[in-house]
C-alpha positions in Angstrom: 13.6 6.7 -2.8 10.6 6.1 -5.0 9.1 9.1 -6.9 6.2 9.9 -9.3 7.2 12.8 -11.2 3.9 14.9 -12.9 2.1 11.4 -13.5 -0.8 11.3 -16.1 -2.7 8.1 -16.4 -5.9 8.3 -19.1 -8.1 5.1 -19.1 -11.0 4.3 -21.3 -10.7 7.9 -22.5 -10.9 9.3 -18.8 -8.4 11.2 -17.0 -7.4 8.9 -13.6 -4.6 10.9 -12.8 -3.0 14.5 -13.7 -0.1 15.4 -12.8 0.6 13.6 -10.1 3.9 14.1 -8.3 4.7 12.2 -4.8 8.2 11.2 -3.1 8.8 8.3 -0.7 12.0 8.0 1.0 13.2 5.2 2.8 12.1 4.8 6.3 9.0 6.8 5.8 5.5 5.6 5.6 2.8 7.5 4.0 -0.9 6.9 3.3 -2.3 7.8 -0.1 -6.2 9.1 1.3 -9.3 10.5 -0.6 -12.5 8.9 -1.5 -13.4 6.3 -4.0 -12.2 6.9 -7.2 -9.9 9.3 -6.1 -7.1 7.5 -8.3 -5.5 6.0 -5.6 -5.1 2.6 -6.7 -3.9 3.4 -10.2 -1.3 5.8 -8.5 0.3 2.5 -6.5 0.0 0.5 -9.6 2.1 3.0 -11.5 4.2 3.3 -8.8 4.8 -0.5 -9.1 5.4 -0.7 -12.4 2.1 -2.6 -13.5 0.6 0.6 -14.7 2.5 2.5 -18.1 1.7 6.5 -17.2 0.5 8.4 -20.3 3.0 11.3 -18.6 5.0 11.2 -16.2 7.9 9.0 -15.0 8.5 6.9 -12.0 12.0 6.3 -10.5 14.0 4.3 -7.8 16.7 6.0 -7.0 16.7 7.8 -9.7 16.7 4.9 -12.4 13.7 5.0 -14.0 11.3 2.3 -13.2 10.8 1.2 -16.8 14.5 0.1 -17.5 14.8 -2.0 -14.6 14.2 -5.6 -15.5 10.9 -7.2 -14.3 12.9 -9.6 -11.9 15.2 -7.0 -10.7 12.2 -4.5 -10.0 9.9 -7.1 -8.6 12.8 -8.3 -5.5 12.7 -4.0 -4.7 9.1 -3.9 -5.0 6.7 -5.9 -3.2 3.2 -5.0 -4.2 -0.3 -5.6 -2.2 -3.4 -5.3 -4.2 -7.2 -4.6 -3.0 -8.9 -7.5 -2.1 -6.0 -9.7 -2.8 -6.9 -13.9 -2.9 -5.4 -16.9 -3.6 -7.7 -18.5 -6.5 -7.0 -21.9 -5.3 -6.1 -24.0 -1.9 -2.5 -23.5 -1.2 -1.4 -23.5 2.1 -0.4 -20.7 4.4 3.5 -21.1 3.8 3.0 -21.3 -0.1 1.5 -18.1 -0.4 4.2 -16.5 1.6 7.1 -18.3 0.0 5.4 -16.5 -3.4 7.3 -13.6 -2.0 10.9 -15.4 -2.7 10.1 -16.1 -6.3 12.1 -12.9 -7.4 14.9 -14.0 -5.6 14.6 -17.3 -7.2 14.5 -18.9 -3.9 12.8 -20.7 -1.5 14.4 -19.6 2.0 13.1 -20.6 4.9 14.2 -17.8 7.7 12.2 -14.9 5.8 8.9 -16.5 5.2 9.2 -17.7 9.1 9.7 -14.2 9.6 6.9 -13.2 7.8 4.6 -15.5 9.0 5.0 -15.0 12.7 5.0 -10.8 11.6 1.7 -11.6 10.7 0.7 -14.0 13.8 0.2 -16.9 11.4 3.2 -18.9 12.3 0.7 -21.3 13.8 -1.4 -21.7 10.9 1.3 -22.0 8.3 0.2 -25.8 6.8 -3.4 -24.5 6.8 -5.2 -23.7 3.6 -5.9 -20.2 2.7 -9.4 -20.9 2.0 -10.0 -22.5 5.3 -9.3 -19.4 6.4 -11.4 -16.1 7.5 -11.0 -13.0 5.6 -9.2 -11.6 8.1 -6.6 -14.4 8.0 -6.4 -14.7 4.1 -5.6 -11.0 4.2 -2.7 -10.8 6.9 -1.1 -14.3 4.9 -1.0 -12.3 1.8 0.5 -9.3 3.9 3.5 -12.1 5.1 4.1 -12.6 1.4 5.3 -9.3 0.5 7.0 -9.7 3.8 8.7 -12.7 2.4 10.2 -10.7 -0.4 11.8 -8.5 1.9 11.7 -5.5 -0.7 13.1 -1.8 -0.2 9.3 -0.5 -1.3 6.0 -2.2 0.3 3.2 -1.1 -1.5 0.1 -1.8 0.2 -3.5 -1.5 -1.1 -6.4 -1.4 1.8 -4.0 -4.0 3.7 -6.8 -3.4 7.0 -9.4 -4.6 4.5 -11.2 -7.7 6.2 -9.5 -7.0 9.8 -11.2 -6.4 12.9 -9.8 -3.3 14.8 -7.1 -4.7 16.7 -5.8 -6.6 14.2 -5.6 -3.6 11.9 -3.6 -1.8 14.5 -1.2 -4.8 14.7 -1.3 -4.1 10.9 0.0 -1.1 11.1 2.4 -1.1 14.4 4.2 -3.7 11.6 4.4 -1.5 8.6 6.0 1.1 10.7 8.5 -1.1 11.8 8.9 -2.2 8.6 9.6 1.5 8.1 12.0 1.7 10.9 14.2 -0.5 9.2 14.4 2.0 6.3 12.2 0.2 3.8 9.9 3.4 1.7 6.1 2.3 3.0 2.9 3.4 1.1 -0.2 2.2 2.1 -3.9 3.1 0.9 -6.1 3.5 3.6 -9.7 4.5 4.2 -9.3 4.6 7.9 -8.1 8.2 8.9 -7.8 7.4 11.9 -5.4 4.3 11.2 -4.0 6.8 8.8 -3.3 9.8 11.4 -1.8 7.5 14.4 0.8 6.2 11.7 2.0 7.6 8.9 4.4 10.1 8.4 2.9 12.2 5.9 -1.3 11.8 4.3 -1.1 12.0 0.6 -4.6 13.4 -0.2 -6.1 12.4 -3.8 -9.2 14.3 -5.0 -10.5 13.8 -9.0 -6.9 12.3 -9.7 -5.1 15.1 -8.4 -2.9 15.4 -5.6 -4.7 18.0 -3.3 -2.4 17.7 0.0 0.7 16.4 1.1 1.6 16.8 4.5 2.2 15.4 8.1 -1.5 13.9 9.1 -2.4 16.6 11.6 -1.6 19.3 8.8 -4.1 17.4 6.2 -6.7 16.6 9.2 -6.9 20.3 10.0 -7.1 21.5 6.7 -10.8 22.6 6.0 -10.1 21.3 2.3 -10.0 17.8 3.5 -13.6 18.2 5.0 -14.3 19.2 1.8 -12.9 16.3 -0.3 -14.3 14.0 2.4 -17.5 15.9 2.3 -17.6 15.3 6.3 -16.5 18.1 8.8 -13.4 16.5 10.5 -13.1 16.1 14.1 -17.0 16.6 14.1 -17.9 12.4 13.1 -19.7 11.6 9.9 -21.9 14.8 9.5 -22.3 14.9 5.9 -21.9 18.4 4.3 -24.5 19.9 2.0 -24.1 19.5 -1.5 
């Protein structure tokens, strides 16, 4: 299990998170939700490890996060950022073998894995920036794949996809649940959110406003509120 335990994170002088508090167990997925600025990026960069709380702790079953060593925590931990690209023209394959350089390896049989996970099996001696945003995205998906980590951490992964392509998306990061690996994903799409997570972690000011199964959040009036739209209804904006 991963866990954030009262979480404070101040940048530039400005409170991004307050106490903060979220659990992920293995085998569940769960979408961190809420609008922009919300905090929910710095929340998955904390949980990763690449953000130092100003409060708070961060564990893995129960070891905190900050005594494992970088190596050690990066093969447990696969991280996706927002708007993730390769800065220069490696192929398909080499970005997803990045995701065996914890391991200190270069096997074969997971990045094939990955890259057919992903539908890009076909395309693995291509160049990722030959490739449409779409396609950049899901190879950078197969590299945290690769790594084959007990955590996936997963930043707008359906950013750049077309719709059915972010429901294949997300039909694999359950699976990836299934097998018992803890799954948090950021997503703006409730929809995508409500047809597959377990649980909606609801962010609001950098604080946690709601953690429950999706229909329980969706049905809440307070996440109309946070949304400013009336859920259920379409995008009728509220009155200020």
């Amino acid at each position: 299990m991963i866990a954030a335990e009262t979480i404070a994170v101040r940048l530039d002088g400005r409170t991004v998170l307050d106490g903060v508090s979220l659990a992920v167990a293995p085998g569940e997925l769960v979408a961190l939700v809420g609008p922009n600025g919300a905090g929910k990026s710095t929340l998955l960069r904390v949980l990763a490890g690449l953000t130092r709380p100003a409060a708070g702790r961060v564990t893995l079953d129960g070891v905190a996060l900050n005594a494992l060593a970088p190596r050690a925590r990066a093969r447990r931990i696969a991280w996706l950022e927002q708007g993730a690209r390769a800065a220069w023209g490696m192929t398909v394959r080499e970005i997803a073998l990045l995701g065996r350089l914890p391991h200190g390896d270069a096997a074969a049989a997971p990045v094939a894995a990955a890259l057919a996970a992903v539908g890009l099996d076909h395309m693995a001696d291509r160049r990722i920036d030959r490739l449409s945003g779409g396609e950049a995205r899901r190879a950078m998906i197969a590299r945290v794949l690769a790594t084959g980590p007990d955590v996936m951490l997963l930043d707008e992964p359906c950013a750049d996809l077309d719709p059915a392509q972010g429901f294949a998306v997300m039909r694999l990061l359950r699976e990836e649940a299934a097998k018992g690996r803890a799954v948090v994903v950021i997503l703006h799409d409730l929809a995508l959110a409500a047809r597959y997570a377990d649980r909606m972690a609801l962010l609001e000011s950098g604080r946690l406003v709601a953690d429950a199964a999706p229909d329980a959040v969706m049905a809440d009036a307070l996440a109309g509120r946070v949304f400013r739209v009336r859920i259920g209804e379409g995008p009728t904006v509220l009155p200020a």
